[in-house]
C-alpha positions in Angstrom: 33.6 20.3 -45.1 35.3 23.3 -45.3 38.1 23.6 -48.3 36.7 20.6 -50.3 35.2 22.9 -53.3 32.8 25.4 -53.9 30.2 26.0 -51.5 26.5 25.4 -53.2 23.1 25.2 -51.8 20.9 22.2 -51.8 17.5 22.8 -53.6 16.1 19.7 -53.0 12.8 19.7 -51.4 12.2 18.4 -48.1 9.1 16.9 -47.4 7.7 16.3 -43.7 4.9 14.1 -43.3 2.3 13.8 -40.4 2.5 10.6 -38.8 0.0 8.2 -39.9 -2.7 8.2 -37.4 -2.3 5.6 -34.4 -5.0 3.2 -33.2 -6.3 5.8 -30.6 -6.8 8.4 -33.4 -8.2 6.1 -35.6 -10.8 5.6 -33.1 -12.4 9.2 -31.9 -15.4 10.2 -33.0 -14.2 12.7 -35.1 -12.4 9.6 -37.8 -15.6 7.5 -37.2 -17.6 10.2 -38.6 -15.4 10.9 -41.3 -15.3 6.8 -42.2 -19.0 7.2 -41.6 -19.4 10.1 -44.3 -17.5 8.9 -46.7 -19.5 5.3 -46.8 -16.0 2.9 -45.4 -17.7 -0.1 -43.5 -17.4 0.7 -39.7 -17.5 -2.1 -36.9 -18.5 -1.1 -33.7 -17.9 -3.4 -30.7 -18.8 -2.4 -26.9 -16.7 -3.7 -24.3 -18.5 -5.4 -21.6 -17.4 -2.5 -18.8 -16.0 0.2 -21.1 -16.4 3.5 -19.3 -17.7 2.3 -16.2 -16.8 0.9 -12.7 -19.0 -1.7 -12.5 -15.6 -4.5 -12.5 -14.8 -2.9 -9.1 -18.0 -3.5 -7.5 -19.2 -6.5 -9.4 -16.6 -9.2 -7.7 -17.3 -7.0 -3.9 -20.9 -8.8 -3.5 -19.2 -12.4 -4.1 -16.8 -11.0 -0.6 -19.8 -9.4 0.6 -21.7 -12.1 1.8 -19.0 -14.3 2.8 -18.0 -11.3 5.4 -22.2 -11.0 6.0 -21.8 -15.3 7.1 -18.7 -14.8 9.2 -19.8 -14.7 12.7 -16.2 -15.5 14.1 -14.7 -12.9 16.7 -11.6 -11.4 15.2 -9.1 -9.6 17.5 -6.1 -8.9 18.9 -4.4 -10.9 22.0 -3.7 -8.5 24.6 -1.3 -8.6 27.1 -2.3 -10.7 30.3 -3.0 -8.3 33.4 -0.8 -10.9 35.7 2.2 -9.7 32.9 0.8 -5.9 33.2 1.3 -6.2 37.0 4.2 -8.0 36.9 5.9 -5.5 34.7 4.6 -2.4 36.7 5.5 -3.8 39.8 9.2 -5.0 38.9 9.6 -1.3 37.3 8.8 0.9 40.9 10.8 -1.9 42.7 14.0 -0.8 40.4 13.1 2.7 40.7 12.5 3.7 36.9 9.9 5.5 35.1 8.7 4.2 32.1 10.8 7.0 29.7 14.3 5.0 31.7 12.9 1.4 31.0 12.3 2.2 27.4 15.8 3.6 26.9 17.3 0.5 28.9 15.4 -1.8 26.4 15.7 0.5 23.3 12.2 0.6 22.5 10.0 3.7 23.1 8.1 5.1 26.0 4.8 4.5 24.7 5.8 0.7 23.8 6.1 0.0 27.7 2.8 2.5 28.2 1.4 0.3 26.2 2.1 -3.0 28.0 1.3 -1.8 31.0 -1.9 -0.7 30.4 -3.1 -4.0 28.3 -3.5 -2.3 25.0 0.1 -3.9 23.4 0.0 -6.6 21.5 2.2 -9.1 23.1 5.8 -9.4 21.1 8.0 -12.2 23.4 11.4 -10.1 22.0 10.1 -7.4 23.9 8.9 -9.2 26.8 12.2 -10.8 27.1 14.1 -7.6 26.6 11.9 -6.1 29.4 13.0 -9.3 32.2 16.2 -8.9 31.4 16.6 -5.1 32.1 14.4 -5.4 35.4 16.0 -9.2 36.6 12.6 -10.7 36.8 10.5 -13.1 35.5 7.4 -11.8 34.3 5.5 -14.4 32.3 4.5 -17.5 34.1 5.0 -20.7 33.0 5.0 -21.4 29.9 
């Protein structure tokens, strides 16, 4: 505001003000004390699991004994050993190790490991992936 008039200074105070206290400060011990002291009427009200972990664990025991009942045998399918065979078999017929088959399939060598010993857990993409690149059939009828 240069070249408007004469330059003069503002001696207006300027007052800054706290914030008034939020509902977190309002509730510390240190403002319940001071309400307490000065004789304002306090209401105190516990939550049920304030402080504690007790929701966590509380709703586990209703799981708990469902899991106790259940006597049922949960588990993976496995690959059958007529398909391990299979697979194993077809593969030395062609000549390939198991590193070649995985790159002719574009899966990785542990995925055909796998399959071979049992321990996969059957995937039919894969399985037809694997009898195309070796030109046989290695599930039975199906």
């Amino acid at each position: 505001m240069a070249g408007i008039g004469p330059i003069s200074q503002d001696w207006e105070p300027v007052v800054i003000r706290k914030k008034a206290p939020n509902s977190a400060a309002k509730k510390d011990d240190k403002a319940v004390n001071a309400a307490r002291r000065s004789g304002a009427e306090i209401e105190t009200v516990k939550k049920s699991n304030a402080g504690t972990n007790r929701a966590a664990s509380s709703s586990t025991s209703l799981n708990t004994r469902k899991l106790d009942e259940d006597n049922e045998n949960l588990s993976h399918e496995r690959v059958p050993s007529e398909l391990k065979k299979n697979l194993m078999q077809a593969r030395l017929d062609k000549k390939l190790t198991q590193a070649k088959l995985a790159q002719l399939i574009n899966e990785k060598p542990q995925i055909i490991q796998e399959y071979e010993s049992g321990k996969a857990i059957p995937n039919q993409q894969i399985i037809t992936k694997l009898e195309r690149a070796l030109g046989v059939k290695l599930r039975g009828k199906k």
